[in-house]
Every structure is written in structure tokens, then in C-alpha cells.
N, C-alpha and C positions, 0 to 999 in steps of 0.2 A: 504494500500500500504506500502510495505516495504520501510527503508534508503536507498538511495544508498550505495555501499561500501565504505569506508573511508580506505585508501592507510593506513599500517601499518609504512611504511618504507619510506627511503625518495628518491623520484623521481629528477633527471636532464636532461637537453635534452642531448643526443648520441655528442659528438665532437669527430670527426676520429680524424681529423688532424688540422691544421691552415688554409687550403685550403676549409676545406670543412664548412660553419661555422654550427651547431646547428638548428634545426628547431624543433618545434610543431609535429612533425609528427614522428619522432624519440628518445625513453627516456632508459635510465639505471638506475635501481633498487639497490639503496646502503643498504649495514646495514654498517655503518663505512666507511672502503676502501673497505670491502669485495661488487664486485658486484654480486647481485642476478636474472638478467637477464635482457631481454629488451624487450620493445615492438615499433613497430612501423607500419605505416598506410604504407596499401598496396595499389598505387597509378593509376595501371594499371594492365592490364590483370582480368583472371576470379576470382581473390578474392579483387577484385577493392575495397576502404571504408572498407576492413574489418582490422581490429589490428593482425598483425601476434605477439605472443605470445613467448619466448621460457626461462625456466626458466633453473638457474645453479644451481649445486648443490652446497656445500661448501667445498671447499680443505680443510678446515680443519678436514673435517671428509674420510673415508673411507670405502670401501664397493660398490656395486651395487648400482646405483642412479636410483630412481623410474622411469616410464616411464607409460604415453606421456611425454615428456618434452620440448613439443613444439604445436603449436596449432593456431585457428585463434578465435577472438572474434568480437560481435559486435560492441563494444563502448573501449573507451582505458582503461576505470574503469575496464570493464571485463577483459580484459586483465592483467592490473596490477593487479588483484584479481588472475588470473590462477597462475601467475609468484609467487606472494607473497605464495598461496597455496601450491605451487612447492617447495619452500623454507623449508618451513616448515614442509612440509609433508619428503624430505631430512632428516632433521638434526633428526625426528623421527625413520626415517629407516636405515640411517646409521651410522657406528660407529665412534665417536670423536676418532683422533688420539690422540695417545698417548705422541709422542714428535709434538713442534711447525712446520710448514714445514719447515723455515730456517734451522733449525738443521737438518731437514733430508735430504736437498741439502749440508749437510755439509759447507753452509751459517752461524756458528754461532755467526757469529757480524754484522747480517742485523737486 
């Protein structure tokens, strides 16, 4: 039998807002501040228990972003596995900008 997967990157649970607090069933995917997407448990209707999946690409690069980028999984491992995949499979396929984005919002004292 194989490991399970071991999360690359670091997970916290989703906070909208002050209203809404945090739960187990909802998380965001960091590298840094940069986030790499989310996954969360789908509570009702026809994909009831299963982890919908959807991973981001990184603004720091440019380019056509691979696709699915989005998905359901069994367990929230697989999930954060699709999302970290997603990640990664990105920043292979697309291309690192060349200036930081601040500079290119013409932001350059952010």
C-alpha cells in the first residue's frame, strides 16, 4: 500500500469575512501570501461528501493557464493533491513575468 499524500504547501481554513467564522470543511492553499486555491466539502445536493477542488494559477506568471482547473475529489488529501498539482503543473507551463505585478499596475511603492 502506498503513503498517503503529504500536502506540499501550507493549508488554513477559508475566512470570508468576521461574520462568517472558519470551519473544517472549507481551506486555502498558500505558498507565502501567494494563494494556490481551495478546496472545500460539498454539503448537499448530488456531489454531497465529495471535496470540490479548484486550483489558481500564479499572477506572477503569464500565459494560458492549464485546464481542468477545477474538479471534485474523494477525500480533502485528494483534493489538496489536485490543487497543489495544478500549481505546479502552472508555473511549468507558463511564463514568469518579467516585471513584479506592482510595477505593472504602475503600483511601484506597494
Amino acid at each position: 500500500m502506498t503513503d498517503p499524500y503529504q500536502p506540499r504547501y501550507q493549508w488554513k481554513r477559508t475566512e470570508i469575512d468576521e461574520n462568517d467564522p472558519p470551519t473544517d470543511l472549507d481551506w486555502i492553499g498558500m505558498v507565502g501570501v501567494l494563494p494556490i486555491g481551495r478546496i472545500r466539502k460539498e454539503v448537499h445536493g448530488p456531489t454531497k461528501n465529495k471535496w470540490h477542488w479548484a486550483g489558481w494559477y500564479p499572477k506572477t506568471h503569464m500565459g494560458r493557464p492549464p485546464t481542468p482547473n477545477a474538479g471534485y475529489a474523494d477525500t480533502a488529501r485528494l483534493a489538496t493533491q489536485k490543487v497543489e498539482e495544478y500549481w505546479e503543473l502552472s508555473q511549468r507551463v507558463m511564463t514568469p513575468r518579467s516585471v513584479s505585478l506592482p510595477e505593472r499596475r504602475g503600483d511601484r511603492d506597494a
